[in-house]
C-alpha atoms as a printed R data frame, in Angstrom:
   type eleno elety resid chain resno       x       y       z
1  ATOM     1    CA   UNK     A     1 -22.626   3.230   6.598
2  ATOM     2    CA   UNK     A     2 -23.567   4.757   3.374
3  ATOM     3    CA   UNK     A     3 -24.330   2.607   0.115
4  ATOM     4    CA   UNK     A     4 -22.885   3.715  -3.151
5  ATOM     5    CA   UNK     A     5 -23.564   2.731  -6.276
6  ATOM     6    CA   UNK     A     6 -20.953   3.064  -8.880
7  ATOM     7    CA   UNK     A     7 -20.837   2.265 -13.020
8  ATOM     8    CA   UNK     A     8 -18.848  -1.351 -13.571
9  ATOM     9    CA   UNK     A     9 -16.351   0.543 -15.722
10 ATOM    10    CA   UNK     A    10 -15.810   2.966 -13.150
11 ATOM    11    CA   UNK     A    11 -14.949   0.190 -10.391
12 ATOM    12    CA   UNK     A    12 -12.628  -1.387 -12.972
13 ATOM    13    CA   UNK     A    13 -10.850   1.364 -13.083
14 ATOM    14    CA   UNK     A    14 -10.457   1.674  -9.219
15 ATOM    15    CA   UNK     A    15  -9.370  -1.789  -9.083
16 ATOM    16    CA   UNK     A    16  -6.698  -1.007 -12.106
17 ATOM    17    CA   UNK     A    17  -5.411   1.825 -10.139
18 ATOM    18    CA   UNK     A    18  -5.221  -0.551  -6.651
19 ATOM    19    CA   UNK     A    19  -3.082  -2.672  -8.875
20 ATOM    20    CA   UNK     A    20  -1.010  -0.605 -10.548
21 ATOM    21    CA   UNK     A    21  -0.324   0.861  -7.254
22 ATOM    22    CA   UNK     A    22   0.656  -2.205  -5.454
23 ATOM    23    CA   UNK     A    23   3.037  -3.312  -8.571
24 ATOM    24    CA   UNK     A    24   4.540   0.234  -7.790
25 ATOM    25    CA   UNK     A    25   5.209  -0.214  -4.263
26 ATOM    26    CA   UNK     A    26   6.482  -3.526  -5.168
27 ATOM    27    CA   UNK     A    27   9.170  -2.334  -7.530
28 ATOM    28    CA   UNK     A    28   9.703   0.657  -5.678
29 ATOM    29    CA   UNK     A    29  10.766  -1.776  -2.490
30 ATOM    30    CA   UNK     A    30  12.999  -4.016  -4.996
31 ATOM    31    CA   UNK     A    31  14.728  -1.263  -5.972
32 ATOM    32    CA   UNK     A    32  15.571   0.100  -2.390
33 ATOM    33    CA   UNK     A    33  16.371  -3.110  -1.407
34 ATOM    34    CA   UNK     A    34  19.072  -3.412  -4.591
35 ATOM    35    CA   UNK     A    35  20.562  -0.167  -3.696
36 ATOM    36    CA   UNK     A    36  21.168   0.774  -0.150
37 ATOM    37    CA   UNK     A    37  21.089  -2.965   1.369
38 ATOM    38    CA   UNK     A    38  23.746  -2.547   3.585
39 ATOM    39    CA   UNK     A    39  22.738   0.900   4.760
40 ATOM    40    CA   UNK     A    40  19.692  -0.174   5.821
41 ATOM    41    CA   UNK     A    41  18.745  -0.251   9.577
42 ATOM    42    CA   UNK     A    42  17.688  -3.502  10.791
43 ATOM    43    CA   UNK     A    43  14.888  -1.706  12.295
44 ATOM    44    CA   UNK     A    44  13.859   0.256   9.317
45 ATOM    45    CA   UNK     A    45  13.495  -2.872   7.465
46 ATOM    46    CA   UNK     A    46  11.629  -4.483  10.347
47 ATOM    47    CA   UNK     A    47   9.179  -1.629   9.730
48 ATOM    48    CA   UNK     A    48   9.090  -2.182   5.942
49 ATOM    49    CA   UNK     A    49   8.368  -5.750   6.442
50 ATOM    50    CA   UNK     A    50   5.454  -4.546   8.507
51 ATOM    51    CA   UNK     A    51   4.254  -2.329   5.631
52 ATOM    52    CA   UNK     A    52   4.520  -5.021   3.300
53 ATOM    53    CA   UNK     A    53   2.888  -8.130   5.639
54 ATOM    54    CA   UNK     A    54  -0.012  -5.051   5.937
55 ATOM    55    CA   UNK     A    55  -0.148  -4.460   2.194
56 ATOM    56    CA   UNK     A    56  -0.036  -7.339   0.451
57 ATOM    57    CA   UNK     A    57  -2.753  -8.883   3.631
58 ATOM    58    CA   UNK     A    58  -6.069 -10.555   2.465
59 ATOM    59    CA   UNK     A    59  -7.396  -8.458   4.622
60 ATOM    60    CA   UNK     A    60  -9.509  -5.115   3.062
61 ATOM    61    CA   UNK     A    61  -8.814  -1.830   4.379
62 ATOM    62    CA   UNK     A    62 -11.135   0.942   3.172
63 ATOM    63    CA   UNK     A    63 -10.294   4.796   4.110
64 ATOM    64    CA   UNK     A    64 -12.845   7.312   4.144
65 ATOM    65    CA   UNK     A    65 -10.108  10.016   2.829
66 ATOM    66    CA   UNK     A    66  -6.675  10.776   2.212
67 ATOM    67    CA   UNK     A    67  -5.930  11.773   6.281
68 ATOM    68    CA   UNK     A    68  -6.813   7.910   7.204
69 ATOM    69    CA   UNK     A    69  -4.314   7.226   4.513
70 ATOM    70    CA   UNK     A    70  -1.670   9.494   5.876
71 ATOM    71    CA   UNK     A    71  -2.105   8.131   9.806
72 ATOM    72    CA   UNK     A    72  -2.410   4.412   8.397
73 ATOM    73    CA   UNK     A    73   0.896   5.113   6.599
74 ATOM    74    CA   UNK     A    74   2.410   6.973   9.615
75 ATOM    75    CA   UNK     A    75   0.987   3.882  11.766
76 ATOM    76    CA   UNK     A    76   3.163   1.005  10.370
């Protein structure tokens, strides 16, 4: 494992775009919920209950680039 050393102001910054994100995501699963609540399958929204239980986890995931993203993603 590598060490890297990075400016506070620069990890603020990644923090305020892990937030901003997650308040996105948030909103973005309000709103589907609001408008196609019926048309949801039960088993899509199983799955989006397992994105969200993996999300919002106190758990930390780190990704070395965006194809980990992509599979984790395609995982849930």
């Amino acid at each position: 494992m590598n060490i890297i050393t990075l400016p506070k102001n620069e990890y603020q910054k990644i923090l305020g775009t892990q937030k901003a994100f997650e308040r996105s995501l948030m909103r973005l699963e309000k709103l589907i919920f609001q408008i196609a609540q019926d048309e949801i399958k039960p088993e899509y929204s199983a799955r989006l209950n397992k994105i969200e239980k993996q999300i919002t986890s106190e758990k930390v995931k780190r990704f070395k680039n965006k194809n980990e993203v992509k599979k984790f993603f395609a995982s849930l």
